[in-house]
mmCIF file as gemmi writes it, N, C-alpha and C atoms, coordinates in Angstrom:
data_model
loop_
_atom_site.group_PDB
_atom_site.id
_atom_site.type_symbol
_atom_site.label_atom_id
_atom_site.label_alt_id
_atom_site.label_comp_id
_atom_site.label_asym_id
_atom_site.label_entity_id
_atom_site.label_seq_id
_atom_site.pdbx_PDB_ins_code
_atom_site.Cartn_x
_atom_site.Cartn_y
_atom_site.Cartn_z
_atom_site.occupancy
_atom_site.B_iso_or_equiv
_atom_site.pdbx_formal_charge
_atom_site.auth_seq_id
_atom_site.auth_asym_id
_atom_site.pdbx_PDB_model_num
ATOM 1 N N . UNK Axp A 1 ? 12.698 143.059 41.692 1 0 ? 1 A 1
ATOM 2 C CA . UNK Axp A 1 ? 13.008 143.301 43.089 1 0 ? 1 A 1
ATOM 3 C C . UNK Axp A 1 ? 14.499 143.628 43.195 1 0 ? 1 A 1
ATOM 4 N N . UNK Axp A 2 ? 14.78 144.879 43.351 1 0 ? 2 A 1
ATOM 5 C CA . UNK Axp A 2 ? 16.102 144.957 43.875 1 0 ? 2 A 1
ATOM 6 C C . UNK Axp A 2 ? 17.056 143.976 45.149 1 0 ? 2 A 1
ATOM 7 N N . UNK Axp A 3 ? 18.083 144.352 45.509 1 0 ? 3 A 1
ATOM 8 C CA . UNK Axp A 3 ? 18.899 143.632 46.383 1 0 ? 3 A 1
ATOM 9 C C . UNK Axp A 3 ? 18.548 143.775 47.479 1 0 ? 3 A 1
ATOM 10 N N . UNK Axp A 4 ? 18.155 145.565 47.823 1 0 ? 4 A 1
ATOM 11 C CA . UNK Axp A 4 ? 18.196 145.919 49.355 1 0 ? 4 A 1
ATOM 12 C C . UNK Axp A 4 ? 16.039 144.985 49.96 1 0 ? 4 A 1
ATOM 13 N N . UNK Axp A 5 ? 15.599 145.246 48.652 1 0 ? 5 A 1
ATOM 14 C CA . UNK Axp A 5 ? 13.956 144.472 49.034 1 0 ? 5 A 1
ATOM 15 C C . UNK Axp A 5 ? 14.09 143.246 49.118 1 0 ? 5 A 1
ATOM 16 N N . UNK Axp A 6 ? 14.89 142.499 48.415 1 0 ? 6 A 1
ATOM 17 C CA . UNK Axp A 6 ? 15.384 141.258 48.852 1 0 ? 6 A 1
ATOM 18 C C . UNK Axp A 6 ? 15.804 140.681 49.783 1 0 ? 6 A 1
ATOM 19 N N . UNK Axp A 7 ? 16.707 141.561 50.724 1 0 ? 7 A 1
ATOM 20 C CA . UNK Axp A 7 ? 17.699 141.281 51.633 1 0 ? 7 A 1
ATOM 21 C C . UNK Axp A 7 ? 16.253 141.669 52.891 1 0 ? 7 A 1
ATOM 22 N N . UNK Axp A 8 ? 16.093 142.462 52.823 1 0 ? 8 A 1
ATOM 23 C CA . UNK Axp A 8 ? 14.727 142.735 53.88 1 0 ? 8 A 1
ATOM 24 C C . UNK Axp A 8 ? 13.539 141.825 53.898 1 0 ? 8 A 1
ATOM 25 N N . UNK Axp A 9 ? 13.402 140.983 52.42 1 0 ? 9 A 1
ATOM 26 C CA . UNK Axp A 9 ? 12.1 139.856 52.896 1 0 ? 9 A 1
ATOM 27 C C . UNK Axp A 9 ? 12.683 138.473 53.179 1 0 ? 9 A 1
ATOM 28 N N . UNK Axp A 10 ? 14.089 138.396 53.508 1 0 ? 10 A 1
ATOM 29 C CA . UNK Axp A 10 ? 14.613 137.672 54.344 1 0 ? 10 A 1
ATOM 30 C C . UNK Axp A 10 ? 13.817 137.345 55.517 1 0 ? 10 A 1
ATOM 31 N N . UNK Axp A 11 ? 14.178 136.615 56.41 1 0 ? 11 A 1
ATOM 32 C CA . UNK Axp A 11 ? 13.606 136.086 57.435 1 0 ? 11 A 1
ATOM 33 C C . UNK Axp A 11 ? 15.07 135.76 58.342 1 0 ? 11 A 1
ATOM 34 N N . UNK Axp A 12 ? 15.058 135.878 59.783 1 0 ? 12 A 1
ATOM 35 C CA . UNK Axp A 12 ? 16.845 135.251 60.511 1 0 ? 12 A 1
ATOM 36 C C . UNK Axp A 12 ? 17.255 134.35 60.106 1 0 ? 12 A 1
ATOM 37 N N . UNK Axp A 13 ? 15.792 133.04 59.77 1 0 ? 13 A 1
ATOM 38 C CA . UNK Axp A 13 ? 16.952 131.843 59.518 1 0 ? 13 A 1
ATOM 39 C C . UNK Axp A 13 ? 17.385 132.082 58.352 1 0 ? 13 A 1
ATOM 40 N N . UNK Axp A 14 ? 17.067 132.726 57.177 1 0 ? 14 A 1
ATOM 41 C CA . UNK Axp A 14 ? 17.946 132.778 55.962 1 0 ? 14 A 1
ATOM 42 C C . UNK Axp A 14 ? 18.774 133.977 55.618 1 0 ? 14 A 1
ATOM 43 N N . UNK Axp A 15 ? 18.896 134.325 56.954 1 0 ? 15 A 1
ATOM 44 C CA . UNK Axp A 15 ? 20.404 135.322 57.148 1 0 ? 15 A 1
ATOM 45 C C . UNK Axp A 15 ? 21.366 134.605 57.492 1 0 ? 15 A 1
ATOM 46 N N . UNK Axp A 16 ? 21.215 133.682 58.657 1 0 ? 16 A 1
ATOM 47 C CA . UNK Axp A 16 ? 22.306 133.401 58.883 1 0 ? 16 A 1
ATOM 48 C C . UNK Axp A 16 ? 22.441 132.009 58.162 1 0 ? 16 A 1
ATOM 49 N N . UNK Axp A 17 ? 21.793 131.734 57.638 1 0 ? 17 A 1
ATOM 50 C CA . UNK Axp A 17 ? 22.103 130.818 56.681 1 0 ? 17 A 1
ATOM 51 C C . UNK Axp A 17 ? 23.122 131.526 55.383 1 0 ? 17 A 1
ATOM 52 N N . UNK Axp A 18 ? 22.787 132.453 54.753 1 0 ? 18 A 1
ATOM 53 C CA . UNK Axp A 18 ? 23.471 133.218 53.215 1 0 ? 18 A 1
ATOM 54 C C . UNK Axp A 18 ? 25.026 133.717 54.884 1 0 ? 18 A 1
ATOM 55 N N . UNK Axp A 19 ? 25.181 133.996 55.547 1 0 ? 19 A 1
ATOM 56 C CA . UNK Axp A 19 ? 26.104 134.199 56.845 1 0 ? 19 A 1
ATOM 57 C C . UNK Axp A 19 ? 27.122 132.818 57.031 1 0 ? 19 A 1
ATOM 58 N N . UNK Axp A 20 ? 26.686 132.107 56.949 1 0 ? 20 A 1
ATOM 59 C CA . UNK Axp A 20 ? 27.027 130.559 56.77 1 0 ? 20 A 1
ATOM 60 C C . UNK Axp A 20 ? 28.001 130.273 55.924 1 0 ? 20 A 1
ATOM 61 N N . UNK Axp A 21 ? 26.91 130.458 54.737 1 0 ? 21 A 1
ATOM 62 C CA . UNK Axp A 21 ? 27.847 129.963 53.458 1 0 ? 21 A 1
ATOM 63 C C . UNK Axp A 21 ? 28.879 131.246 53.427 1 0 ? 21 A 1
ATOM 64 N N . UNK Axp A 22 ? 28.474 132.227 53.521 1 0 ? 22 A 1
ATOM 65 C CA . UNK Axp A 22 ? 29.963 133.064 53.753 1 0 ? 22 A 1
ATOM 66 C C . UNK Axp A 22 ? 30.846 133.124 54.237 1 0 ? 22 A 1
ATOM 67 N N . UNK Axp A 23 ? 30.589 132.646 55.541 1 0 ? 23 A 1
ATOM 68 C CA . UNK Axp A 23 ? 31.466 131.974 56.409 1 0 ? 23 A 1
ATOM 69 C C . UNK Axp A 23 ? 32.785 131.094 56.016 1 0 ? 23 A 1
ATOM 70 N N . UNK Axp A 24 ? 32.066 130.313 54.919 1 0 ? 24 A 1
ATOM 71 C CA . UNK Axp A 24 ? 32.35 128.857 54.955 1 0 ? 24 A 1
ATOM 72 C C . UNK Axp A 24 ? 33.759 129.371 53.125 1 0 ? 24 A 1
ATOM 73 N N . UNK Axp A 25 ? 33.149 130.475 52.657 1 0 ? 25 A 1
ATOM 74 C CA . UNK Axp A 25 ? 33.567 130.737 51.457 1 0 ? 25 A 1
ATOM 75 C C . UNK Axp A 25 ? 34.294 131.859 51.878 1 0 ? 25 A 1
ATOM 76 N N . UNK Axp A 26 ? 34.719 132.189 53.096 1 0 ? 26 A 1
ATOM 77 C CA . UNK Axp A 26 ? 35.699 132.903 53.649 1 0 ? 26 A 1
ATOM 78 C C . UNK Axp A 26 ? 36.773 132.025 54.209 1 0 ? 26 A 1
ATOM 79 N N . UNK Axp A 27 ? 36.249 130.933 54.622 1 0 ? 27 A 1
ATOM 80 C CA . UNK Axp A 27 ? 37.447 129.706 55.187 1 0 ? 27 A 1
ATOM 81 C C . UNK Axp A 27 ? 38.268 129.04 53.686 1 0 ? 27 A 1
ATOM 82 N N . UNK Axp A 28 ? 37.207 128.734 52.813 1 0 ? 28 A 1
ATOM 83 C CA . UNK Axp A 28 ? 37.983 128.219 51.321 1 0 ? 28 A 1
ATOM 84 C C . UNK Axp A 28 ? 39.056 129.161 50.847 1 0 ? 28 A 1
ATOM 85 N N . UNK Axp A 29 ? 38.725 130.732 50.944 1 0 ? 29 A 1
ATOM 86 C CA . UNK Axp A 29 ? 39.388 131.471 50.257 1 0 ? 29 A 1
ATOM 87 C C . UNK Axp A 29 ? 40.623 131.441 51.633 1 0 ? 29 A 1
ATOM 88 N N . UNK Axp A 30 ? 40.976 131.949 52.297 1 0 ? 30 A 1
ATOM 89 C CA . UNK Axp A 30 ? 42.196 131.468 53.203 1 0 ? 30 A 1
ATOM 90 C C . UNK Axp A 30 ? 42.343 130.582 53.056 1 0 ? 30 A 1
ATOM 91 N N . UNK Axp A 31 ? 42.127 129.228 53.1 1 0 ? 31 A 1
ATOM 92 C CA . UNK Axp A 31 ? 43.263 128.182 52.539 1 0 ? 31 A 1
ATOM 93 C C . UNK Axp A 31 ? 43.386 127.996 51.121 1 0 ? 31 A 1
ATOM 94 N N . UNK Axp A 32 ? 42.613 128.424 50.309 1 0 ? 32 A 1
ATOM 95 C CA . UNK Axp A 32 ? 43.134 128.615 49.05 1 0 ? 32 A 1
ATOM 96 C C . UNK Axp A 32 ? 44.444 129.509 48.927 1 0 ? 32 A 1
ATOM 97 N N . UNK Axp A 33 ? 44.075 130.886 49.023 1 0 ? 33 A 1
ATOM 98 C CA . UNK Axp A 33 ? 45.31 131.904 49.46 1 0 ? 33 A 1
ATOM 99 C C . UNK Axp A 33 ? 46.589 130.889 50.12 1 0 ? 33 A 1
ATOM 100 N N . UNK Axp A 34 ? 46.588 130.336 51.481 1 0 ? 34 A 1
ATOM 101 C CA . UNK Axp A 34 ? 47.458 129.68 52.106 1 0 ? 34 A 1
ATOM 102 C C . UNK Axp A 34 ? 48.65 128.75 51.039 1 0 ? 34 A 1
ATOM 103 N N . UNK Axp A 35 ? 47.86 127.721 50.442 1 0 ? 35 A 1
ATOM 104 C CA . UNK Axp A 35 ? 48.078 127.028 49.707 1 0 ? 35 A 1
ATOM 105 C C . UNK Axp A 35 ? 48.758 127.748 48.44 1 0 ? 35 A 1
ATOM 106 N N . UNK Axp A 36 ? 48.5 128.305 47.778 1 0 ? 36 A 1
ATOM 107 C CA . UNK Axp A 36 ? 49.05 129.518 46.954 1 0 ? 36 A 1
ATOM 108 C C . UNK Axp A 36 ? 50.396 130.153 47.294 1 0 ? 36 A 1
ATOM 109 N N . UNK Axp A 37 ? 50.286 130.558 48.487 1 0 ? 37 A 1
ATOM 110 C CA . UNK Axp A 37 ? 51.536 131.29 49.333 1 0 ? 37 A 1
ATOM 111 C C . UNK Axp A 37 ? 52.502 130.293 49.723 1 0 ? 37 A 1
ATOM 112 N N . UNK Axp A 38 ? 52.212 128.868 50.096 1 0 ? 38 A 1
ATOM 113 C CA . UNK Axp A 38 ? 53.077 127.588 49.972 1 0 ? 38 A 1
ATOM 114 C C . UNK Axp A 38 ? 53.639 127.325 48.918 1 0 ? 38 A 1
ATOM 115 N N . UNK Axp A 39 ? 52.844 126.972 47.667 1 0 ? 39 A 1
ATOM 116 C CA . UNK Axp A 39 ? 53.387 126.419 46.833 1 0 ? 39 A 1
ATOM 117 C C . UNK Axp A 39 ? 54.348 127.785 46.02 1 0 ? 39 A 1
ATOM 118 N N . UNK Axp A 40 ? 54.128 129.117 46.193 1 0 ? 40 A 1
ATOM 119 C CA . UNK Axp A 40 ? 54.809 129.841 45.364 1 0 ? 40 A 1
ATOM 120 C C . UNK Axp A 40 ? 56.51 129.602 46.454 1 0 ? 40 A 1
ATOM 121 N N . UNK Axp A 41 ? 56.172 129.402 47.653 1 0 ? 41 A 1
ATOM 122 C CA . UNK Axp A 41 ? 57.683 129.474 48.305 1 0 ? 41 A 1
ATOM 123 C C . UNK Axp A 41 ? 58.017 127.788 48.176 1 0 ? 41 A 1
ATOM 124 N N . UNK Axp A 42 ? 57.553 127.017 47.734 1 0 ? 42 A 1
ATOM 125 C CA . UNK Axp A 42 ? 57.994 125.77 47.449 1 0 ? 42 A 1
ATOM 126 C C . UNK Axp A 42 ? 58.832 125.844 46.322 1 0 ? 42 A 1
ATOM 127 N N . UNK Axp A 43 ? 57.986 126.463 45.103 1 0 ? 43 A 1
ATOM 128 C CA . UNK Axp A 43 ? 58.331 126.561 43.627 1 0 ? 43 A 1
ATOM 129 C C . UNK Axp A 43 ? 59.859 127.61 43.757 1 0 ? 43 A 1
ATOM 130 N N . UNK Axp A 44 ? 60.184 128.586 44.479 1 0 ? 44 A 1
ATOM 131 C CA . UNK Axp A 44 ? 61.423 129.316 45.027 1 0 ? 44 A 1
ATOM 132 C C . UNK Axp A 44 ? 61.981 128.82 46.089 1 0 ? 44 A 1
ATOM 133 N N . UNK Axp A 45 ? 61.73 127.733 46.482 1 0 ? 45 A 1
ATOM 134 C CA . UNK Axp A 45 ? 62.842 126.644 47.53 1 0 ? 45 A 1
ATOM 135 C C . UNK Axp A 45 ? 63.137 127.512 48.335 1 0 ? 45 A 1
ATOM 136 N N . UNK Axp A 46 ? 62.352 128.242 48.809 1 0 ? 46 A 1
ATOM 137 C CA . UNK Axp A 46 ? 62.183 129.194 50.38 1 0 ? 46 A 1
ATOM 138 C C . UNK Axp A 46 ? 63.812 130.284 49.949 1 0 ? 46 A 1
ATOM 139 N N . UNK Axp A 47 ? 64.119 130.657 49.079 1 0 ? 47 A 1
ATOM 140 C CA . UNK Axp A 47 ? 64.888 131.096 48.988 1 0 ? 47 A 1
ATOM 141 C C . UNK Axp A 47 ? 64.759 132.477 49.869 1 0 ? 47 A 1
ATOM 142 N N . UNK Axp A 48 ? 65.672 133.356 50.047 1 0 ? 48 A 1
ATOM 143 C CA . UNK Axp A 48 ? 65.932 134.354 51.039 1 0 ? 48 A 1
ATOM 144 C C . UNK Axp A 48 ? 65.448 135.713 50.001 1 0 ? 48 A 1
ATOM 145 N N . UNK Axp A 49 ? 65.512 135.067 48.671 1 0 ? 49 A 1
ATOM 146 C CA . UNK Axp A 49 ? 65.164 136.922 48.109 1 0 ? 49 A 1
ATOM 147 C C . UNK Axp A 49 ? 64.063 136.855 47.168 1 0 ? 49 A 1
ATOM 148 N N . UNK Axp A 50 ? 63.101 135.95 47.397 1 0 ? 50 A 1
ATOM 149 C CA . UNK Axp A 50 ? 61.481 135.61 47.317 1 0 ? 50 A 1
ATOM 150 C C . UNK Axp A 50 ? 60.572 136.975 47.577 1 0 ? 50 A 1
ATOM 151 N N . UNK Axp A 51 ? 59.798 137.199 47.549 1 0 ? 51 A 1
ATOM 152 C CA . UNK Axp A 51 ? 58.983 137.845 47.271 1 0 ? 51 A 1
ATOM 153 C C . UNK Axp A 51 ? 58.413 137.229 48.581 1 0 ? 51 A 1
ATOM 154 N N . UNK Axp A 52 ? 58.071 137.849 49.297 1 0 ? 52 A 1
ATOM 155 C CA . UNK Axp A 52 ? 56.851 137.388 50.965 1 0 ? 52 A 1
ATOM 156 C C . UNK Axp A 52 ? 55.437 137.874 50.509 1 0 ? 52 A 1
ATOM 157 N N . UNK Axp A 53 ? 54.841 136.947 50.225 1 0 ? 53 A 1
ATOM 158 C CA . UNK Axp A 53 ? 53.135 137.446 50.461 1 0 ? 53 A 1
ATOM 159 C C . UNK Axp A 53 ? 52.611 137.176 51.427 1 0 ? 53 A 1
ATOM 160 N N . UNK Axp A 54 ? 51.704 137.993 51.433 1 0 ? 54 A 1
ATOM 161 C CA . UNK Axp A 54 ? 51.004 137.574 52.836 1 0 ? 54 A 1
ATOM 162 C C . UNK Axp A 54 ? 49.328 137.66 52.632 1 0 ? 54 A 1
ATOM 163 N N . UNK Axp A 55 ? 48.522 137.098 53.516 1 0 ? 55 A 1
ATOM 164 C CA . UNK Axp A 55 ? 46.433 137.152 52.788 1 0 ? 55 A 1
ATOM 165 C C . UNK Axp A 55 ? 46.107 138.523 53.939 1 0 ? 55 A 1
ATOM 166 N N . UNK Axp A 56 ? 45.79 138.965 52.62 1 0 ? 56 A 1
ATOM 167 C CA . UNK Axp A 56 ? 45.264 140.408 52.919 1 0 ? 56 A 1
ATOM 168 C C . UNK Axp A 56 ? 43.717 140.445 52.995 1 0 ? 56 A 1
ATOM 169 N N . UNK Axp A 57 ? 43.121 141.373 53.851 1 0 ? 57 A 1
ATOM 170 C CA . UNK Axp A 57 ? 41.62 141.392 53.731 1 0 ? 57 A 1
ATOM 171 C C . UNK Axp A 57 ? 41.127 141.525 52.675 1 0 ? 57 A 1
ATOM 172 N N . UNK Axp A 58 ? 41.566 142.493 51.242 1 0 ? 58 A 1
ATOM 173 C CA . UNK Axp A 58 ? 40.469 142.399 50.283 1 0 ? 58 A 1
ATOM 174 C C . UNK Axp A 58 ? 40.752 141.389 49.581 1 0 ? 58 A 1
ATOM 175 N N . UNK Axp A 59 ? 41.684 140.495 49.551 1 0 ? 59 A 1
ATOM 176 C CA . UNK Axp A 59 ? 41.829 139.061 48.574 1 0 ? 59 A 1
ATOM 177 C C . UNK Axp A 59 ? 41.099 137.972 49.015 1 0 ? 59 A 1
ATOM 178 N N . UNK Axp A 60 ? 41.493 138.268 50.555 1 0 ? 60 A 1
ATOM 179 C CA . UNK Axp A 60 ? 40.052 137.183 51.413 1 0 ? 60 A 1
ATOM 180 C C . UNK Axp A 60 ? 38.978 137.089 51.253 1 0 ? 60 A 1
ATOM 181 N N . UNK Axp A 61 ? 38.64 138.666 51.134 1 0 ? 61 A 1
ATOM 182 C CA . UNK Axp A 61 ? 36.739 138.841 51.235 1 0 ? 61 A 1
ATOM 183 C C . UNK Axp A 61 ? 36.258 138.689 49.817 1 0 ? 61 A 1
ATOM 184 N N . UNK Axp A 62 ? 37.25 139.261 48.595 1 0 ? 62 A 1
ATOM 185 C CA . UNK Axp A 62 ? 36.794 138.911 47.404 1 0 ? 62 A 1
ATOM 186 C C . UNK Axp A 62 ? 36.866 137.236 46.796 1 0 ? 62 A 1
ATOM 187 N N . UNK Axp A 63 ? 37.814 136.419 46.838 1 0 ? 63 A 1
ATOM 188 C CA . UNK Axp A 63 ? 37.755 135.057 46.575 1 0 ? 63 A 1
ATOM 189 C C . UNK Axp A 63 ? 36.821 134.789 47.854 1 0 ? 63 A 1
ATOM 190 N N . UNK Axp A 64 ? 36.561 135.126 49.031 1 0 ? 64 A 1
ATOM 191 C CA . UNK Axp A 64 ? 35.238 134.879 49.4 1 0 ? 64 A 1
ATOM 192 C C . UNK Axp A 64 ? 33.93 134.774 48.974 1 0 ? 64 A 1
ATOM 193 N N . UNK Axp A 65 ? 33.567 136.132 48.77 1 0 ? 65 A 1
ATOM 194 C CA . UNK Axp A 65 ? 32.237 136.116 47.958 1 0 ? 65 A 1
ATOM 195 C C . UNK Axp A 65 ? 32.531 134.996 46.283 1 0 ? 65 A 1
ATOM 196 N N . UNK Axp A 66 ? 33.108 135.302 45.791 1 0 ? 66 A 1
ATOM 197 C CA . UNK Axp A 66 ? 33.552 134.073 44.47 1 0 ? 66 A 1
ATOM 198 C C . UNK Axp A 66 ? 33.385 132.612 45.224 1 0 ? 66 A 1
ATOM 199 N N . UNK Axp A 67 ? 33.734 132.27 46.366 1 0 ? 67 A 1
ATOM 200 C CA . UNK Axp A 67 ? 33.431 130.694 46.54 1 0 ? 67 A 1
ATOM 201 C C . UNK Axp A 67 ? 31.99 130.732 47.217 1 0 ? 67 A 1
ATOM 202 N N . UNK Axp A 68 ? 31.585 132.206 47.958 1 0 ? 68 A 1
ATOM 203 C CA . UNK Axp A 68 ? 30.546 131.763 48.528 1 0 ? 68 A 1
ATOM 204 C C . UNK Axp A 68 ? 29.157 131.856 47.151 1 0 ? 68 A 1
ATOM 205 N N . UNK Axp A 69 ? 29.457 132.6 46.222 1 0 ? 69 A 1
ATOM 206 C CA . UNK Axp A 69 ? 28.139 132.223 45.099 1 0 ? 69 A 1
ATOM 207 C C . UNK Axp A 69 ? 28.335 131.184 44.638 1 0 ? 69 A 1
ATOM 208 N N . UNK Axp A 70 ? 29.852 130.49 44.423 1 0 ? 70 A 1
ATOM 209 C CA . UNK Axp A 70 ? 29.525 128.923 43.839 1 0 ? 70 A 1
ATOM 210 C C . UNK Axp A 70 ? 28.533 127.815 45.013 1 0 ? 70 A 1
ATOM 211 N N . UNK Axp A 71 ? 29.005 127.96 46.19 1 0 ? 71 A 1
ATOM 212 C CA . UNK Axp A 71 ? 28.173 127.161 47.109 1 0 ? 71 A 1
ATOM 213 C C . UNK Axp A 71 ? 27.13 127.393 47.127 1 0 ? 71 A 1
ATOM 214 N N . UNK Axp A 72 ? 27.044 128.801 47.512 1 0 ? 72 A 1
ATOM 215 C CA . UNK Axp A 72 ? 25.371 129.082 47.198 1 0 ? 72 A 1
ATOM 216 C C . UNK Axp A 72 ? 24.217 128.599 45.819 1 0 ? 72 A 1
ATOM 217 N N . UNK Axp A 73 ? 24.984 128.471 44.754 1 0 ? 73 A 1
ATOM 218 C CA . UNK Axp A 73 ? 23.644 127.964 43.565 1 0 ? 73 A 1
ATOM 219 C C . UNK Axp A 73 ? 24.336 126.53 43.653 1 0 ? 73 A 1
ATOM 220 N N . UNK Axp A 74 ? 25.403 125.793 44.191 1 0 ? 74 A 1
ATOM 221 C CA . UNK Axp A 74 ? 25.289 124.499 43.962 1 0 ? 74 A 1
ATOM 222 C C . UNK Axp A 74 ? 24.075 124.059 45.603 1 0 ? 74 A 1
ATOM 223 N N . UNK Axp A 75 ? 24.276 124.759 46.723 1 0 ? 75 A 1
ATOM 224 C CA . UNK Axp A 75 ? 23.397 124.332 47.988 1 0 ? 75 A 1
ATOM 225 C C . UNK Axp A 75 ? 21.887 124.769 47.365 1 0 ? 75 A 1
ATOM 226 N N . UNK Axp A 76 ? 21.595 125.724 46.536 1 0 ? 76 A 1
ATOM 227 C CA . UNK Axp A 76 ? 20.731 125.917 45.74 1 0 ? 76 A 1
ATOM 228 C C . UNK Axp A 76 ? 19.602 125.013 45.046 1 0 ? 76 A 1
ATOM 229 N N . UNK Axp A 77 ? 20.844 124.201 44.148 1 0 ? 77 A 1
ATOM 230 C CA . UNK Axp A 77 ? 20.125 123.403 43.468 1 0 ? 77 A 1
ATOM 231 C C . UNK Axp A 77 ? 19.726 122.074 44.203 1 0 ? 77 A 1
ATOM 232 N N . UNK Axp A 78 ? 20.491 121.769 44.957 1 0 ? 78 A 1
ATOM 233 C CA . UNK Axp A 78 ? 20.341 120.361 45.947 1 0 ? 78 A 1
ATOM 234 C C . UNK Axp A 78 ? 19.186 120.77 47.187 1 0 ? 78 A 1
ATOM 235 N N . UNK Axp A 79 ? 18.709 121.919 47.844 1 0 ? 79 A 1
ATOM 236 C CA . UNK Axp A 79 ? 18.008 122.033 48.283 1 0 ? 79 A 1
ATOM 237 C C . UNK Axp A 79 ? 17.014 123.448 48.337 1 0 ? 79 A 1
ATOM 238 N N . UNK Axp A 80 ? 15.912 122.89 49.001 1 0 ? 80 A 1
ATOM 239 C CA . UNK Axp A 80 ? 14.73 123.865 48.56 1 0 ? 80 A 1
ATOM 240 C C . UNK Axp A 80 ? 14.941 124.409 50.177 1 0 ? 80 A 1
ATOM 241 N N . UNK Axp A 81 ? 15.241 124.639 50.753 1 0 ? 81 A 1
ATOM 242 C CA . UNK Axp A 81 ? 15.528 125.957 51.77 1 0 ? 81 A 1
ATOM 243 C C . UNK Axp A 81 ? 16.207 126.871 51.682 1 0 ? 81 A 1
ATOM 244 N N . UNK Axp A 82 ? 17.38 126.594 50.711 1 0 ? 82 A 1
ATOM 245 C CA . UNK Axp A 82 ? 18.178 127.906 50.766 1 0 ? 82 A 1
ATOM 246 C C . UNK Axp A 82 ? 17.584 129.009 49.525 1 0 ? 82 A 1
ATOM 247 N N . UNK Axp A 83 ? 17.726 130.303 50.66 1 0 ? 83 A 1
ATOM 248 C CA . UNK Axp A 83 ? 16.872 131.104 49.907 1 0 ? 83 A 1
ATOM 249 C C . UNK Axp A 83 ? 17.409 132.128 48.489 1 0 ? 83 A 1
């Protein structure tokens, strides 16, 4: 079964459920990022000629999907609803 036949014998509640955990693995990856962007201006004592990063959409959405498949096969294994 491909992805797109997959994604179609879905049902709503297990859209917005796999919506959820994305959600949720879009919030990890911003404060991961956050935390990252702290400690690199901690580790340079906020100095004035630092390097400024800032969380960009594709670093978000990609360490997104990366935390949202770990949640997903650990919510996986602990329960029989998620699809």
């Amino acid at each position: 079964m491909s992805l797109g036949q997959w994604l179609n014998s879905l049902s709503g509640v297990d859209h917005g459920i796999l919506f959820a955990i994305f959600l949720v693995g879009i919030y990890f990856s911003y404060a991961t990022l956050e935390f990252l962007i702290e400690f690199y201006d901690n580790k340079k004592k906020h100095s004035k000629f630092r390097v400024h990063f800032r969380v960009t959409p594709a670093a978000l959405i990609f360490f997104g999907f990366i935390y949202s498949l770990i949640i997903h096969q650990i919510l996986k294994a602990m329960f029989n609803f998620i699809p």
